[in-house]
C-alpha positions, 0 to 999 in steps of 0.5 A: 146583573151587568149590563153591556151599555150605557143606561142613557143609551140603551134608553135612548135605543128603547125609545126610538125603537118604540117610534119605530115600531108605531111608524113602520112595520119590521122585523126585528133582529140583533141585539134587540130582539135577544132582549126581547127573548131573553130580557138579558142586556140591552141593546145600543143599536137598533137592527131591522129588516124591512120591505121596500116599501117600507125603507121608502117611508123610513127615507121619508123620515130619517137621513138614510146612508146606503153602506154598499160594502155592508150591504145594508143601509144606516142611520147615524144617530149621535149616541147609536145607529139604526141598521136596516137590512133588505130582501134580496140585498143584504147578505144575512146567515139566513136570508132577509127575504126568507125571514120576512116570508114565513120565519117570525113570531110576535113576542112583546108587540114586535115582529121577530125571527124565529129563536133558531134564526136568530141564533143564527144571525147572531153567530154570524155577527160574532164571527164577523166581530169576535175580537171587540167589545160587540162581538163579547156581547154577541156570545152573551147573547147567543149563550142567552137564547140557547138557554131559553125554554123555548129553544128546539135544539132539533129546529135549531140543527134543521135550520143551521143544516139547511142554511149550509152553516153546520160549522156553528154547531161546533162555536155553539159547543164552545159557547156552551162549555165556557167558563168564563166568569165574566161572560157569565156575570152578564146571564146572571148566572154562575160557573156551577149552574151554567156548567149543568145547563151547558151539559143538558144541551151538549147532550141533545146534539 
């Protein structure tokens, strides 16, 4: 299967991840936490959310950058960066604060989003980046989670409803009925199998 990134790099990400995983408690989202669902394409960079007493102890330990335009703080590593996102302070499609309180599961020793949450964020990612290199792996990513087992298409509906962002049902859609060979060869998977699947699920919304 094709991966997106450099092996020395996503290495590099895995690493840090587990150091921070041992150090801080977070929840984890982006490219990681796709990963961790679907074990399809590594990650670069390392997405989290975090308390404040937890971007505290992170401060404690790493030169942190406060990026007020992002509305998110960063660390800049030299092969990848750390991006740390806060309640009621960064601007996610559903809000850090409400993911922290009650929208996480434990997969794989690591806090995560619900899958219909993070498809979400995932699809806000993508629209913010859809003409780069990122915002290909944030299609591959969203089309990885919606083909999971454990995916409720009706949770999904529910959650997108109530964030006010039906208008990802329609890039959703769009997703599901892609041919492209390209995208495909990074889900493992082909044209004629993927076209089955993508109808399945078109059929349930």
């Amino acid at each position: 299967m094709m991966e997106f990134w450099n092996e020395a790099i996503t290495n590099a990400s895995w690493g840090k991840l587990k150091d921070l995983n041992a150090e801080i408690r977070f929840v984890l989202i982006g490219g990681w936490a796709t990963y961790t669902y679907t074990g399809l394409n590594k990650s670069k960079d390392i997405d989290i959310i975090v308390d404040y007493g937890e971007l505290e102890e992170l401060n404690r330990k790493y030169n942190l950058h406060k990026n007020d335009i992002l509305r998110k703080y960063e660390v800049k590593l030299p092969s990848f960066d750390i991006d740390v996102h806060l309640p009621h302070y960064s601007k996610l499609a559903v809000p850090p604060e409400d993911i922290l309180k009650s929208l996480t599961v434990s997969i794989g020793g690591f806090l995560l989003p619900r899958i219909d949450v993070l498809i979400a964020l995932k699809i806000a990612a993508f629209l913010s980046r859809k003409d780069s290199a990122k915002g290909k792996k944030d299609e591959v990513d969203v089309i990885g989670l919606l083909l999971n087992e454990n995916l409720s298409i009706k949770l999904l509906k529910e959650t997108l409803i109530k964030y006010e962002h039906e208008d990802y049902l329609d890039i959703i859609k769009g997703f599901l009925r892609t041919r492209d060979t390209d995208i495909l060869s990074y889900l493992n998977t082909n044209v004629h199998a993927f076209s089955k699947e993508g109808k399945r699920l078109l059929g349930t919304m």
